[in-house]
C-alpha positions in Angstrom: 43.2 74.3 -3.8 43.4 77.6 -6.1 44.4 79.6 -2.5 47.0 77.1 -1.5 48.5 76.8 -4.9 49.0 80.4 -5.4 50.1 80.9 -1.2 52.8 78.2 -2.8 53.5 80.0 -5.7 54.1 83.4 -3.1 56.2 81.6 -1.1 58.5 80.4 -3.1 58.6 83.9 -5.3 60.0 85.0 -1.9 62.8 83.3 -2.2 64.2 85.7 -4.3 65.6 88.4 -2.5 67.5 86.4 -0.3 68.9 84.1 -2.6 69.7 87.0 -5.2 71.9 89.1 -2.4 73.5 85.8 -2.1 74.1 85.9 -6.0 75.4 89.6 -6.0 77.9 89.2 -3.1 79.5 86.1 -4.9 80.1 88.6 -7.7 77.2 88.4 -10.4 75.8 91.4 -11.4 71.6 91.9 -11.5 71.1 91.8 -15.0 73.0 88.5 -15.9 71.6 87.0 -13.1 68.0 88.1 -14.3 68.9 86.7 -17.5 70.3 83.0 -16.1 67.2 83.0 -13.8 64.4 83.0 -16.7 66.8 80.5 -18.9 67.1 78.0 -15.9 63.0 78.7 -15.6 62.3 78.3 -19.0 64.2 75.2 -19.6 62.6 73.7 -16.1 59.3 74.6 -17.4 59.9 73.1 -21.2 60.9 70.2 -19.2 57.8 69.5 -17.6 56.1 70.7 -20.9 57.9 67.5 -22.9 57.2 65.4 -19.8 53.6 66.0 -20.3 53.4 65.6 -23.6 55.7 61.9 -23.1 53.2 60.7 -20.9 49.9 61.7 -23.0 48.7 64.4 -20.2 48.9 67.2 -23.1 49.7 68.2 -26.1 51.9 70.7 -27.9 49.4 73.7 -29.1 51.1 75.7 -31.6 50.6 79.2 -32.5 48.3 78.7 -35.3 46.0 76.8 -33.4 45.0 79.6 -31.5 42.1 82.6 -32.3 43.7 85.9 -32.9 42.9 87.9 -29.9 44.2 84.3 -28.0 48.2 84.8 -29.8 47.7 88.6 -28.9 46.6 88.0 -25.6 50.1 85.5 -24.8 52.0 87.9 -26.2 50.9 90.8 -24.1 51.6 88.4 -21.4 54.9 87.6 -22.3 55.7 91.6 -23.0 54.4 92.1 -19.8 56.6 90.2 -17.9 59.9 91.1 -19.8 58.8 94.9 -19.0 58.2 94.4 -15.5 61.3 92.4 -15.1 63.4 95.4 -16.5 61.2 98.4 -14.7 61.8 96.8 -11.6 65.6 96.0 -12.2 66.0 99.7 -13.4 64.0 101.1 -10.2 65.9 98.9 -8.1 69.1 100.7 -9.5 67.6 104.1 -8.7 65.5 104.1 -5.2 66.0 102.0 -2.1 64.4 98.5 -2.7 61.9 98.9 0.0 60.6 102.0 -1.8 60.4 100.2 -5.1 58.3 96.9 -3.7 55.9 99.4 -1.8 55.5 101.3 -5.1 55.2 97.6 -7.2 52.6 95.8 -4.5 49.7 98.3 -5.0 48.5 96.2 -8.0 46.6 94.1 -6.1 44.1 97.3 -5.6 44.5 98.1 -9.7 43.5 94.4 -10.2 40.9 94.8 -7.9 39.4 97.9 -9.5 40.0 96.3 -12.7 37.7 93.8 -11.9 35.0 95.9 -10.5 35.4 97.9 -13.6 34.7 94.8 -16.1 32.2 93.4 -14.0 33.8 90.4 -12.8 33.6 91.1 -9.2 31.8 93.5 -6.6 34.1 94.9 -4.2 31.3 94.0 -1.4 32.4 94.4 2.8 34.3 91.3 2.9 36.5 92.5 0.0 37.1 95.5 0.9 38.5 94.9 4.4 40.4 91.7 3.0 42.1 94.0 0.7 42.7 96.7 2.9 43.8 94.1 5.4 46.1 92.8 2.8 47.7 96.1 1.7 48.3 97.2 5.2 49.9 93.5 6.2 52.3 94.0 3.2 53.2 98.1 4.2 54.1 97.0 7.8 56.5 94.6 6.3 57.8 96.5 3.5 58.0 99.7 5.3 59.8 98.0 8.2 62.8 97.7 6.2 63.3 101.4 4.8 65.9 102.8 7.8 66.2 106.3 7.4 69.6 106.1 8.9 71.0 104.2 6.0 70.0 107.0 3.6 66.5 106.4 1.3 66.9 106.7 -2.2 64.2 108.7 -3.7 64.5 109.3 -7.4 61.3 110.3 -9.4 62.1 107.8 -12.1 63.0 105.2 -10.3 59.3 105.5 -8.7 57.8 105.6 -11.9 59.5 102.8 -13.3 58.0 100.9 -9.9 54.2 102.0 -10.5 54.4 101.1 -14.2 55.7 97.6 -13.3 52.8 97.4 -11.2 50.6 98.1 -14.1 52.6 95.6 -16.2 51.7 92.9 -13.9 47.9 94.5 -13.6 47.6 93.9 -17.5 49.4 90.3 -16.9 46.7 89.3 -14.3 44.2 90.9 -16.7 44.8 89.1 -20.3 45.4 85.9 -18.2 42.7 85.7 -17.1 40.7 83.6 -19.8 42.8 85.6 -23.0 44.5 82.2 -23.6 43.3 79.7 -21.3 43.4 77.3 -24.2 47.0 76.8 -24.3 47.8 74.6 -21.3 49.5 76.7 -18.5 53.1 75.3 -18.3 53.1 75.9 -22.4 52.3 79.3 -21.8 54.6 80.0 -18.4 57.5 78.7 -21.0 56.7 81.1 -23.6 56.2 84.1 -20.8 59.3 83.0 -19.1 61.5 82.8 -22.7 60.3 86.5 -23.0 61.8 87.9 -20.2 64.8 85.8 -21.0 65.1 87.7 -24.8 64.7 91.1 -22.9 67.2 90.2 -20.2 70.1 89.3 -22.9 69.1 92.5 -25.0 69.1 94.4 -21.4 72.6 93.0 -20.5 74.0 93.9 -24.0 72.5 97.6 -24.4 73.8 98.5 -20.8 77.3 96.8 -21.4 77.4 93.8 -19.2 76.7 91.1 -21.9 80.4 90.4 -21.2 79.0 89.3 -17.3 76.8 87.0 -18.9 79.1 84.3 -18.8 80.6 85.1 -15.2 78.8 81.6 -13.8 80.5 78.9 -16.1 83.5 80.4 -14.4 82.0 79.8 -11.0 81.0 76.3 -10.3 79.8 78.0 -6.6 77.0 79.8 -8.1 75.8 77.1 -9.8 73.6 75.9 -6.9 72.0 78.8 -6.2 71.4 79.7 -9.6 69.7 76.6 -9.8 67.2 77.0 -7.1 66.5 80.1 -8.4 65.9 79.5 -11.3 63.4 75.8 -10.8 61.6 77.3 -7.4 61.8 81.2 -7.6 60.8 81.5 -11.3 59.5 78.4 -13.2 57.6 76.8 -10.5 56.3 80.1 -9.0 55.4 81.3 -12.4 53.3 78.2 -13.5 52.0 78.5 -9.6 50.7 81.9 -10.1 48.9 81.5 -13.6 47.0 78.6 -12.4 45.9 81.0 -9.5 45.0 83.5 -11.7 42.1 81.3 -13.6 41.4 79.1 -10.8 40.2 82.0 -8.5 40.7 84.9 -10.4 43.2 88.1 -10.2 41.6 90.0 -7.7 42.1 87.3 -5.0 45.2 85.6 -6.9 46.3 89.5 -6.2 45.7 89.6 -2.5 47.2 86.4 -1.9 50.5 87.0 -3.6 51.1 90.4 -1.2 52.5 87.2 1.3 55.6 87.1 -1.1 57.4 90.3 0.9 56.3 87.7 4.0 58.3 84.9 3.1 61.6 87.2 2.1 61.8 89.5 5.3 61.9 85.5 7.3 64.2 83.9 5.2 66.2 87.6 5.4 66.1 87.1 9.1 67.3 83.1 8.7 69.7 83.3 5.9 71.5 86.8 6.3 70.7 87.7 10.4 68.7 90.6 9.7 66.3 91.8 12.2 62.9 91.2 12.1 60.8 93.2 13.6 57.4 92.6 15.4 55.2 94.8 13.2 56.0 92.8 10.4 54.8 89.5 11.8 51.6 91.3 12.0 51.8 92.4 8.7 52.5 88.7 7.8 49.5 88.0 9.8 47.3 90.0 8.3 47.5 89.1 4.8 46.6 85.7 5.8 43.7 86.7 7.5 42.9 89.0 4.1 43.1 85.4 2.2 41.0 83.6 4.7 37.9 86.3 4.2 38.3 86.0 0.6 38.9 81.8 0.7 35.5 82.3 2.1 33.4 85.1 -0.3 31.0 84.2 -3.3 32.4 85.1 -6.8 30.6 87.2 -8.9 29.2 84.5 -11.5 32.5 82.2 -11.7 34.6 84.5 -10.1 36.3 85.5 -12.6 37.9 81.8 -13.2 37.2 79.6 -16.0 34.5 77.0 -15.2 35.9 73.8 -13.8 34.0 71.0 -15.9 35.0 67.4 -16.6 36.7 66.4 -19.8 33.2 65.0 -21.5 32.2 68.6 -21.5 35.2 69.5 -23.3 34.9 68.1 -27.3 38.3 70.4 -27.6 41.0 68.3 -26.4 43.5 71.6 -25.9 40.8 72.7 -23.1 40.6 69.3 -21.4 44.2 69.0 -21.3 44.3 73.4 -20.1 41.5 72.2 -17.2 44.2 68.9 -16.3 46.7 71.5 -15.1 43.7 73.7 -13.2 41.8 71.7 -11.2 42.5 68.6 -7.9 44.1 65.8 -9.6 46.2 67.3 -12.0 49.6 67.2 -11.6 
C-alpha cells in the first residue's frame, strides 16, 4: 500500500511539467503560477483537514501541543520546501530544464546514504542494484530530452541552485521521517504547502512580478488548469508523498518517486506531440523494476517507518488519528 501510494503521489507530481508549459504559453509567468499552485494546494488540503475534523476522523493539533524538536522539525520541513521551490525555479531560469531535473533527482542516492549513515537501513545487494537501476531508468529519460542542437544551458549557478534543491528535499525526506509524525499528515502537508505559498508571494514581489500575480482573475481560461494543478499536482501529491515517506521510509519513498520524470516525458508526448524516444521507455521500465526489488526487501528494524499498531496501542489520540491517514483503511 505504502509503494502504490507514493507511485500515485509520482504520478500525479508528473503532471506538472506539462500542464505548467500549458500555463506559460497562455501568458502566466513561473513565479505567479508557483505562487497560485501552493494556494490552490493549501486550500485543497485545509479542506480535507476541516473535512476530517467534521466527521470525527481527527483533530486539529496546534503548535503547542507538540515537543520542541517536533515544531522545529515541521518547520524545517516547511523551509524546506519553500527553498526547493525557489532553487529550482531560479535554476530553471539559468540552465536547460533537463539539466536542472538531472542535477535535482540524485537525492534519492543522498537519502539513501543518509540512511545508511543513521543506521536506518543497510544498503545490502538488492538495494544497491534497485537504486542503481532507479537512477539509470530516470538518466535515460531525463537525458533523452537535452538536444544539443537546441543549444544546452550550462550556468554554474544554476547547477548549484539544482544540487542544493536536492539537498533541500534530502533534509525534507529526513526530518519527516518520524520528526513530527504526531501531527496528522494532511495537517502537516497544509502547513508545508502554506510555506512555499509565503515564499512564492515574497519571490514574486522581490523579482518584480507581484503585479502578475493577479493575471488569472483576468483569465477565466486558466482557471481550469490552475485548478488541476493545484488539487492533483501539489496537494494530493504532497499529502501522497509524506505518507510514503513514514509508511516505507525515504530511501524507498526516494526510489519510487524517480517515476515522476516517467509520467511527464508521456503526457509530453500526449498533450504537446513531442517525441518520445525508446530509451526512455526503458528508463521508465527500469525504475519500476527498481521499486519491485525494493517492494520485496526486509527493512532494517521497521524500515525506517513508524510502527503500524492499532488505536488501543495508542493512549495519544493525535497518534491514532496520525496512524488513520498511514495505514489500509484510512481514507
Amino acid at each position: 500500500m505504502g509503494f502504490a501510494i507514493v507511485l500515485l503521489g509520482a504520478s500525479l507530481f508528473g503532471t506538472l511539467g506539462p500542464i505548467s508549459r500549458l500555463t506559460y504559453e497562455a501568458g502566466m509567468q513561473p513565479v505567479p503560477f508557483v505562487a497560485w499552485r501552493a494556494l490552490l494546494g493549501t486550500l485543497g488540503t485545509a479542506a480535507f483537514v476541516a473535512w476530517r475534523i467534521g466527521r470525527g476522523g481527527e483533530r486539529l493539533v496546534w503548535p503547542r501541543e507538540l515537543r520542541g524538536k517536533e515544531r522545529r522539525s515541521l518547520a524545517i520541513a516547511g523551509m524546506c520546501g519553500a527553498g526547493l521551490n525557489i532553487a529550482m525555479f531560479i535554476a530553471f531560469d539559468r540552465i536547460t530544464i533537463a539539466l536542472a531535473l538531472l542535477c535535482f533527482y540524485t537525492y534519492p542516492a543522498m537519502v539513501a546514504g543518509l540512511d545508511v549513515l543513521a543506521g536506518r537501513e543497510i544498503l545490502d545487494r538488492q538495494k544497491r542494484v534497485a537504486l542503481v537501476l532507479a537512477i539509470g531508468g530516470m538518466i535515460a529519460v531525463v537525458a533523452s530530452q537535452l538536444d544539443p542542437a537546441a543549444g544546452i544551458k550550462l550556468d554554474g549557478v544554476g547547477v548549484v541552485l539544482a544540487l542544493t534543491a536536492a539537498v533541500f528535499q534530502t533534509i525534507f525526506v529526513a526530518v519527516s521521517r518520524d520528526g513530527y509524525h504526531r501531527v496528522p499528515a494532511d495537517q502537516a502537508t497544509t502547513v508545508i504547502i502554506g510555506s512555499a505559498v509565503v515564499a512564492s508571494i515574497a519571490l514574486a514581489v522581490v523579482t518584480g512580478s507581484g503585479a502578475a500575480l493577479a493575471f488569472p482573475l483576468t483569465q477565466p481560461s486558466l482557471w481550469p488548469l490552475l485548478l488541476f494543478t493545484g488539487f492533483f499536482a501539489a496537494a494530493i501529491p504532497s499529502l501522497c508523498f509524506l505518507i510514503g515517506i513514514r509508511v516505507i521510509g525515504g530511501t524507498r519513498a526516494g526510489v519510487v518517486m524517480l517515476f515522476e520524470p516517467v509520467v511527464g516525458v508521456i503526457l509530453a508526448a500526449v498533450l504537446l506531440g513531442e517525441h518520445l524516444q525508446p530509451i526512455q521507455l526503458v528508463g521508465g521500465l527500469a525504475i519500476l523494476v527498481a521499486a519491485l526489488i525494493l517492494q520485496r526487501t526486509t527493512p532494517l528494524g521497521d524500515g525506517g517507518a513508524i510502527p503500524v499498531r492499532g488505536p488501543l496501542d495508542h493512549p495519544d489520540p493525535v497518534e491514532d488519528e496520525t496512524l488513520a491517514l498511514r495505514v489500509p483503511g484510512g481514507p
